[in-house]
Each structure stands twice: as structure tokens, then as C-alpha cells.
C-alpha positions in Angstrom: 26.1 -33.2 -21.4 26.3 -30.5 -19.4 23.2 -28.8 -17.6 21.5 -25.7 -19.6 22.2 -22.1 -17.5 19.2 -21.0 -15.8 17.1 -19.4 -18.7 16.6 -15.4 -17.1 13.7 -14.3 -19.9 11.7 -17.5 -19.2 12.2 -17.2 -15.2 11.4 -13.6 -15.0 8.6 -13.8 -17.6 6.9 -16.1 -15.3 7.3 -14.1 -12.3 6.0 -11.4 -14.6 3.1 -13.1 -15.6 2.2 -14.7 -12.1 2.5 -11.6 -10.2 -1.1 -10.9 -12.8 -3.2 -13.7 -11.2 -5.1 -12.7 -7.9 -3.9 -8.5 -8.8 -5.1 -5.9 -6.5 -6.5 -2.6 -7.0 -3.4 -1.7 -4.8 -1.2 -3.6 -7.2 -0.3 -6.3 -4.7 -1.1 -9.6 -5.0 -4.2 -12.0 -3.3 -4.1 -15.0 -4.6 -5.1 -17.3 -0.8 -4.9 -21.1 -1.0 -7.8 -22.7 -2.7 -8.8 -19.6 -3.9 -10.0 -19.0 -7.5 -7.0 -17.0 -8.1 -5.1 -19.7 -6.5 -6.1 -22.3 -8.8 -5.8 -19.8 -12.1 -2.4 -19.6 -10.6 -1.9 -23.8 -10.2 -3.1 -23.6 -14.2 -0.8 -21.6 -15.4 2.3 -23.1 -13.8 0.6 -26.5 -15.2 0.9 -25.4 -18.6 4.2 -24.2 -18.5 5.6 -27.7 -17.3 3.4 -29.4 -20.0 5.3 -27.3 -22.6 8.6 -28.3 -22.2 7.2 -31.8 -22.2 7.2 -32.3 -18.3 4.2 -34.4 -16.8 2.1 -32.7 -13.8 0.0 -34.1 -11.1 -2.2 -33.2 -8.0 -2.2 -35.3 -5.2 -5.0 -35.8 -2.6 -3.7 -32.7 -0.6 -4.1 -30.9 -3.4 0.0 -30.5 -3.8 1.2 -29.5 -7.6 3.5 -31.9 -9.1 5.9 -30.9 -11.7 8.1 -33.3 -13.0 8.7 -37.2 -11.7 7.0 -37.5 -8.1 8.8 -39.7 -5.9 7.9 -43.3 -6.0 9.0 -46.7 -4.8 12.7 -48.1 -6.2 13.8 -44.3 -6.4 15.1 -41.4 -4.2 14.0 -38.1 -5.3 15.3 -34.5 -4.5 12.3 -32.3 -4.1 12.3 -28.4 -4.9 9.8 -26.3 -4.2 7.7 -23.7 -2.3 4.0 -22.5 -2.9 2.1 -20.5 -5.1 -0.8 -18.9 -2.2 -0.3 -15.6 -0.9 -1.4 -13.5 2.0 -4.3 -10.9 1.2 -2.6 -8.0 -0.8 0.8 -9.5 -0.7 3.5 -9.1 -3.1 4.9 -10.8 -6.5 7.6 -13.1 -5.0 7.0 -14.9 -1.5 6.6 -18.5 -2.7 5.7 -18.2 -5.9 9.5 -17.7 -6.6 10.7 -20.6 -5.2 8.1 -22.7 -7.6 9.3 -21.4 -10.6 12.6 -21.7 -10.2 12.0 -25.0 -8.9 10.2 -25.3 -12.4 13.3 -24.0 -13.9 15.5 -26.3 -12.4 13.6 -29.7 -13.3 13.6 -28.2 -16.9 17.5 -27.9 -17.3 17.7 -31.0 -15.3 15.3 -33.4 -15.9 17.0 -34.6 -20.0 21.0 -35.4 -17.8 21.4 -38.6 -16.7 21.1 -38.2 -13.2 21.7 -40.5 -10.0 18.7 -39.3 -8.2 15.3 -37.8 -10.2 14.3 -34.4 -9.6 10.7 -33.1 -9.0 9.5 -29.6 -8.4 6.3 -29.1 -5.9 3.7 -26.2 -5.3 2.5 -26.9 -1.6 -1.2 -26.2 -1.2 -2.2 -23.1 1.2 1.0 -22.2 2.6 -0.4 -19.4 3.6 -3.3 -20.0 5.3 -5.0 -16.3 4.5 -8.5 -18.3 3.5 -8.6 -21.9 4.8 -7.3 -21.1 8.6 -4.7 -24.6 7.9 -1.4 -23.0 7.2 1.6 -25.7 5.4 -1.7 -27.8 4.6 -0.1 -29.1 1.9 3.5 -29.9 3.7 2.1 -31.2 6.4 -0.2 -33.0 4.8 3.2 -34.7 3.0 4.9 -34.9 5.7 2.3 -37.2 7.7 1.6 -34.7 10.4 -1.7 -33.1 9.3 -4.4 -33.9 11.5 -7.4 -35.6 10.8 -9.2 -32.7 9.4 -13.3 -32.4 9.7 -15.4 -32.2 6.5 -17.0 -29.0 8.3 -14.0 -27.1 8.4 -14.8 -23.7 7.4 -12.9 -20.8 6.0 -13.1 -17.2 6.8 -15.6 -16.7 4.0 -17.8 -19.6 5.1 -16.5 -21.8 2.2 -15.8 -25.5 3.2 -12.5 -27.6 2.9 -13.9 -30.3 1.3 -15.4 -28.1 -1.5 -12.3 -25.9 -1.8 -10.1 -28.9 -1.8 -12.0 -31.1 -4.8 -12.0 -28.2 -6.8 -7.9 -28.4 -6.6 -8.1 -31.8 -7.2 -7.7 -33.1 -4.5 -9.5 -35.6 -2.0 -10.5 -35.0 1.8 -11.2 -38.6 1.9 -8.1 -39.7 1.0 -5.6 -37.7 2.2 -3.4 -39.7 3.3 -2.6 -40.8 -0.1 -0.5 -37.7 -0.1 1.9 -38.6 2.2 5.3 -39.6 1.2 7.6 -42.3 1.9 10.9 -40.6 3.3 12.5 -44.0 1.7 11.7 -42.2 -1.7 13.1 -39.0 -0.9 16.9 -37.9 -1.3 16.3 -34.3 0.3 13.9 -30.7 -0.2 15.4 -28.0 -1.1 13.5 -24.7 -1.0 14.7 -21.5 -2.8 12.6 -17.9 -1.1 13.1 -14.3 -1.1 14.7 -13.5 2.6 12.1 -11.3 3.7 13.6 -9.7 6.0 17.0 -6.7 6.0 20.4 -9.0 6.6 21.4 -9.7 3.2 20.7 -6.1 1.7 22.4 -4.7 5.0 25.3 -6.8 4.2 25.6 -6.6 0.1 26.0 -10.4 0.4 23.6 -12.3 -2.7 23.1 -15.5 -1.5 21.7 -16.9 1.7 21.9 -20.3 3.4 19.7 -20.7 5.9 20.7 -22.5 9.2 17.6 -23.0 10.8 13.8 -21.6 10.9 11.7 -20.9 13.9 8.6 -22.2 15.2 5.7 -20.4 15.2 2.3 -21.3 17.5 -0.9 -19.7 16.4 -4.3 -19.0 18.7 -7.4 -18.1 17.5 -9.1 -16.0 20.1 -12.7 -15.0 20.3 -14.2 -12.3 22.8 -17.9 -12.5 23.6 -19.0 -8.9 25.0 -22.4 -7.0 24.9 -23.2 -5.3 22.2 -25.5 -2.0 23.1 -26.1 1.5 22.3 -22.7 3.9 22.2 -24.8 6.8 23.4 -27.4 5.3 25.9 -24.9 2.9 27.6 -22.7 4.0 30.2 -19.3 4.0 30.5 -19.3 2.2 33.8 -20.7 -1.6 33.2 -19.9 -1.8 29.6 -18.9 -5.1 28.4 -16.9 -3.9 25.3 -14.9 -6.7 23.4 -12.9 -4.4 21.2 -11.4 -2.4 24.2 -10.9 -5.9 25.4 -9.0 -6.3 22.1 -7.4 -3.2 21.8 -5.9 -4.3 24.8 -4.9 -7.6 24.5 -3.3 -6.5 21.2 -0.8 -4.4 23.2 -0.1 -7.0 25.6 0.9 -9.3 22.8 3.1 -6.7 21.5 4.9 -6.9 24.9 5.5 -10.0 25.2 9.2 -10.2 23.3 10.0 -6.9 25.3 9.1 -8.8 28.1 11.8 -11.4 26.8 9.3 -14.3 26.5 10.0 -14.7 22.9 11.4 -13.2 19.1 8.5 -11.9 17.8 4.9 -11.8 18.9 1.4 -10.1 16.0 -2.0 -9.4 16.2 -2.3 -9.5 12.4 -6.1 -10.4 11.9 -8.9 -8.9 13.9 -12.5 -8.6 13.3 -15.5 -6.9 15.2 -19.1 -7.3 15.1 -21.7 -5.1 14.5 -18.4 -3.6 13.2 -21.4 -0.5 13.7 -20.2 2.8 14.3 -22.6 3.6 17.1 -22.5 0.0 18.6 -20.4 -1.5 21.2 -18.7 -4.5 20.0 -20.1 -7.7 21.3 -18.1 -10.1 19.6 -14.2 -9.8 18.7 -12.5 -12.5 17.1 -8.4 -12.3 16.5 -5.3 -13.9 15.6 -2.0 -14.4 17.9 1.2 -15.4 16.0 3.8 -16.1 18.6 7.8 -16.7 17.0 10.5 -18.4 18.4 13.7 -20.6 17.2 13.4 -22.1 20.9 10.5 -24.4 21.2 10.1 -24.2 25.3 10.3 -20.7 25.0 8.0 -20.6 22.0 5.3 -22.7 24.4 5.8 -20.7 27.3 5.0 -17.5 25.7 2.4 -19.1 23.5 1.1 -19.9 27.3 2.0 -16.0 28.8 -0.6 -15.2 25.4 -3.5 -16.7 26.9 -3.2 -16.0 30.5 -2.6 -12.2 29.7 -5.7 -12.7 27.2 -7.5 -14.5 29.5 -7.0 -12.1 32.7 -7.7 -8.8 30.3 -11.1 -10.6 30.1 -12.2 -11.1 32.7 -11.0 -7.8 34.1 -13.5 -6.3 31.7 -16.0 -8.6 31.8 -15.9 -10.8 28.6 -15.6 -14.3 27.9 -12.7 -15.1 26.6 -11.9 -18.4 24.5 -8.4 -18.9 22.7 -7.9 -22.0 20.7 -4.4 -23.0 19.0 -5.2 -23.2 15.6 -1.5 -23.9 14.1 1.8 -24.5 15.2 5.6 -25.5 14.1 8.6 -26.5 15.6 11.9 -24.7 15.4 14.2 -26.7 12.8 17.6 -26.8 12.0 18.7 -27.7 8.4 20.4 -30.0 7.4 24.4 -29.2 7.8 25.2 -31.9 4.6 22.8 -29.8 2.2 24.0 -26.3 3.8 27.7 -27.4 2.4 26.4 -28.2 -0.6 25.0 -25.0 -1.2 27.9 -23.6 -0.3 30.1 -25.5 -2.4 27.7 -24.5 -5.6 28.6 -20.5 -4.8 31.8 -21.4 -4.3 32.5 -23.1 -7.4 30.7 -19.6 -9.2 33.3 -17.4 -6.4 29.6 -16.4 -5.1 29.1 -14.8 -1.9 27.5 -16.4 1.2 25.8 -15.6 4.7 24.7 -17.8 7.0 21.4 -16.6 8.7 17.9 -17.7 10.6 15.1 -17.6 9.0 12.2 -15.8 11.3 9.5 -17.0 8.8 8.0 -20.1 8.8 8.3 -22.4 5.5 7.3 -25.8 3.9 10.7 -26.9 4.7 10.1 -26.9 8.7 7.7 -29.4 7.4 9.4 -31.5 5.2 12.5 -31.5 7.8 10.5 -34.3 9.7 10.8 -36.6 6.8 13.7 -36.0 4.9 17.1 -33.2 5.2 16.1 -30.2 4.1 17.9 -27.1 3.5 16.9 -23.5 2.2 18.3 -20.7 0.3 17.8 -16.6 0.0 17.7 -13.9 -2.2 17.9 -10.6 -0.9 14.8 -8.6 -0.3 14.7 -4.9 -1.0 14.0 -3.0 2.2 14.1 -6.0 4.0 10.0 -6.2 3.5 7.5 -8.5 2.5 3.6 -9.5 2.5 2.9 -6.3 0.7 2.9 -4.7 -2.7 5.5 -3.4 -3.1 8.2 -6.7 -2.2 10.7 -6.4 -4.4 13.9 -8.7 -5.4 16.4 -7.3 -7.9 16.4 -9.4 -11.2 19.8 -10.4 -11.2 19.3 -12.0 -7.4 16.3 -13.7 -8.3 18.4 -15.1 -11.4 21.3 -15.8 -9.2 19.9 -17.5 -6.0 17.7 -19.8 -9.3 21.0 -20.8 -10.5 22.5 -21.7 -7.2 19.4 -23.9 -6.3 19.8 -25.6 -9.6 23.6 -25.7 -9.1 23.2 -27.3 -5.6 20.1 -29.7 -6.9 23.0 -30.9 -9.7 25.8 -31.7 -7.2 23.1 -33.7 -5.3 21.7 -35.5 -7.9 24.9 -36.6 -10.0 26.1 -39.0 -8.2 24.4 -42.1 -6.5 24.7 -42.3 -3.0 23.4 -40.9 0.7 24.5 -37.3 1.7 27.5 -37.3 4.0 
């Protein structure tokens, strides 16, 4: 029997419907890992997998299964993405990649396949609340570190709460790692993000390999004092320590250190408008697809942060709070993606992603392999993302396409 074509009302409908949970005033979208929104989010997706009869679970990570989760005597292919966003993001970064993962299991899951197929919702992709970015994928993977119970987020709430309330379990995380004996491959379906495939009226995008990211927190201790009594000369002002070291991040891929380099997250204290600021703390997000180049600039970051400082007198402390290795995909899954747009006489591209994903995680476990869907204006993280209906249908189609090739026939990938 063959498999059912991706159903378009029920895939767009739940991008519809999604893009709801966690809505701004701004109409973009905040829905951060753990968040409430979050889990309205992980409720919703739950009930639509219960409907068409598939089972769910959560495991101690606080990872959404949808459909058969791997397990011994079996090798599963895994598709998926996340359902957390960034604060006032838009309606499709992750979340797309879930539901047509969804999709996909649905119009699979009845065939009598070689290999099962799940669909997964990684917890806190994102890291815009709980400072853990690919929690959830790393936390799969085996490489999450032992996390403290006293690890805070950004609004003072703790892991440990946040995480039991998904349903998960700090003190058995482990539990959520996988076997890569169990696993066939991961497959992860995501809008682009970025201007290639719009630039090049080409639908579908394979991706060849993501980059590593490294991620400092930084915290400047000043003096706070009076803005009209204090002056100029002597001040020990940590937001024009800041405003500095902002623009000396900025440099550094001018400076040919590395791709892409973002202050994205800065906050002051007082945060008084006639106060000095005596405490700054910040975010760097250094990029590469090179991973010595990626640690040497992560490096050229603190020593420029670090001699800013001291120049104006503030303590400076930068701690690495996140990082990723550049990965290339696997070249067996990139055919078979290829193949499946073949077979439909669908137009390719072969591109890098500059975002990092849940498949740089899983990529240390298992092959893994990503697709694209254009992304109008080449933007994303805010409202107004966008993904024309008939790409979002297409690229579901190809991942389901692809996840039939692989899972038809019994076997290893060659």
C-alpha cells in the first residue's frame, strides 16, 4: 500500500494554530524552552498524535516523543526539530520541522516498513530562558554535561523545577540518552533562514554541513555613581565598557577571524537613567564551519573583552556557556534526499547551513542529514518569518519521501 500524500490542510492548520501559543503583542512568537507557552505548545502537538492513534512520551530530558521511540532489537529513523523559540520570534523555526515530522510518522507509521519511524520535539533548542541551548539533543546524544540542580534561568527560575514540570527528570537524565545501535539515522526538515534559496528560485535545500557555534557569557563589574556628580575622568562605566566590546565583536569576521560574530543579549544595571552602570552582563555568539578557527576567535573574543577592561577599569569575567562543533552530513542521507526530488523532477541546492541545529547534535551518534525550505527575505527570529505554503508543503513531502526510501528496505545506508 502505498504511503498517503502529505495532507496540506492538516500541516498548515497546525502551523496555523501553533504560531497562537506563546503570541506577542508584536505578533511574533515567544514560546522559550520550558516556558509555560512552551509546554501549551508540547500539549497541543500531544493531542494531535493521540488522534490519529499515535502513542507519545517524554523522556528524562524532557524530549517529546511522537510515534515508536527507538528501543533495543530495532533501528529507528528519527525526524524532528523543536517546538521553543527565541523571544518575539516567528511562526516557523523549529516548530516546522516537528510537524511535518508529525506528518510523516502519520502517513508512515500503518506501511510495513523495514525500519520504524519516530518523530521528536527536542527540549530548549533555543536556549532564550534556560541559558542550555540543544538541552534536549545533547542530552540524547550523551554529551550534556552533568548539569547542577542550582542552575538558574534568566528569570531566576530553576532547571530542576522547569524540567519536572515537562516531565522530565534532572536525576535521571541519563535515561534519555540513546543507543546509536537503535538508531538508523535523523533527519531534520527547517526553514533556511537565511537568502540562498529565494535568491536562486531553487525549492528545496540539502544541507552539506552546519557550523559550530561557541557561546561566552560575559559579565562587567563597574561602579555605579551619580551621572551628574561624577566626573568624566575616573569613571568606571561598564556599559561604555560594553558598548565597546560590542563593536569589537562585530569586527572580529572583518578581521577574518571567523563567519559571523553577535552581541545579541545585553543587560545593565541600575539600568537608571541618571546612573552609571555598575554591572553589565552580555552574550558573545561566535560562528564558524572551521572548528580551529571557531576556537581561535572564540579566544580573540575574550582577549579584546578582557583588554577593553581593563583599559577602563572594570573587571571583566567571560565564561563559555555553550558550544558546537562544525559537522558535515552524512553524504548517504544527502543522496537520498536527492534521489526523493528527483523522482518528483524537484529542484535542488546544495548549501551550508550558518545556524546551529539538533542535528549537529545527533551527528555524534548516528548519520544525520537536513533539509530546507526557502525563507522569504532570507530572515528569521522575528515576526514577520515567512515560508510560502506551497514550500512548506513541498520540502514536508520530500522529508517524508526521503524518510520512505530509508525505511522500506532493511539494511545499513551505503
Amino acid at each position: 500500500m502505498p504511503a498517503q500524500p502529505v495532507n496540506r490542510d492538516r500541516l498548515l492548520r497546525r502551523l496555523t494554530e501553533l504560531a497562537q501559543i506563546g503570541r506577542s503583542e508584536s505578533g511574533g512568537v515567544t514560546r522559550p524552552g520550558f516556558s509555560l507557552a512552551d509546554l501549551e505548545a508540547r500539549r497541543y502537538v500531544v493531542r494531535e498524535a493521540e488522534n490519529s492513534g499515535l502513542p507519545t512520551a517524554v523522556d528524562a530530558a524532557g524530549n517529546l516523543w511522537l510515534g515508536p521511540r527507538p528501543h533495543p532489537g530495532t533501528t529507528t529513523l528519527v525526524l524532528g526539530s523543536h517546538l521553543d523559540t527565541v523571544v518575539d520570534a516567528g511562526p516557523l523555526d523549529g516548530v516546522y520541522g516537528v510537524v511535518s515530522a508529525l506528518e510523516a510518522v502519520e502517513n508512515l507509521t500503518s506501511l510495513n516498513l523495514a525500519h520504524p519511524v519516530a518523530a521528536v520535539a527536542f527540549a530548549n533548542e533555543e536556549g532564550a530562558l534556560h541559558p542550555q541551548p540543544f538541552w534536549g539533543s545533547l542530552a540524547t546524544s550523551g554529551q550534556l554535561s552533568t548539569p547542577a540542580a542550582a542552575t538558574t534561568a534568566y528569570d531566576g527560575t530553576l532547571l530542576r523545577d522547569a524540567l519536572t514540570r515537562a516531565g522530565g527528570n534532572l536525576d535521571v537524565i541519563d535515561q534519555a540518552r540513546l543507543d546509536p545501535h537503535q538508531l538508523l539515522a535523523y533527519l531534520e526538515l527547517h526553514v533556511e533562514q537565511g537568502p540562498v534559496l529565494e535568491r536562486e528560485c531553487i525549492p528545496i535545500g540539502i544541507v552539506d554541513a552546519i557550523v559550530g557555534r561557541v557561546q561566552l557569557e560575559v559579565e562587567l563589574m563597574g561602579a555605579a555613581a551619580h551621572a551628574g556628580t561624577t566626573p568624566m575622568p575616573g569613571r568606571s562605566d561598564a556599559l561604555a565598557a560594553a558598548a565597546e566590546i560590542v563593536l569589537a565583536v562585530e569586527d572580529l569576521p572583518a578581521a577574518d577571524w571567523c563567519q559571523v560574530a553577535t552581541v545579541g543579549r545585553l543587560e545593565a544595571a541600575p539600568n537608571s537613567p541618571n546612573t552609571i552602570a555598575g554591572l553589565v552582563r552580555l552574550t558573545v555568539d561566535v560562528r564558524d564551519a572551521d572548528e580551529a578557527r571557531l576556537h581561535q576567535a572564540a579566544g580573540e573574543a575574550v582577549r579584546r573583552i578582557e583588554s577593553i577592561a581593563q583599559r577602563r577599569t572594570v573587571k571583566a569575567s567571560c565564561t563559555r556557556a555553550a558550544s558546537s562543533k562544525p559537522v558535515l552530513t552524512d553524504p548517504a542521507l544527502r543522496r537520498s534526499i536527492a534521489a526523493a526530488a528527483a523522482r518528483r523532477a524537484v529542484p535542488t541546492l546544495t548549501l551550508t547551513s550558518g545556524a546551529g541545529h539538533d542535528a549537529q547534535m545527533m551527528a555524534a551518534i548516528t548519520p544525520a542529514a537536513m533539509i530546507f525550505v526557502p525563507s522569504v527575505g532570507g530572515v528569521s527570529h522575528v515576526p514577520h518569518e515567512d515560508t510560502s505554503p506551497d514550500d512548506l508543503v513541498l520540502g514536508a513531502q520530500m522529508l517524508q519521501d526521503a524518510a520512505l526510501a530509508l525505511t522500506s528496505h532493511p539494511g545499513s545506508l551505503a
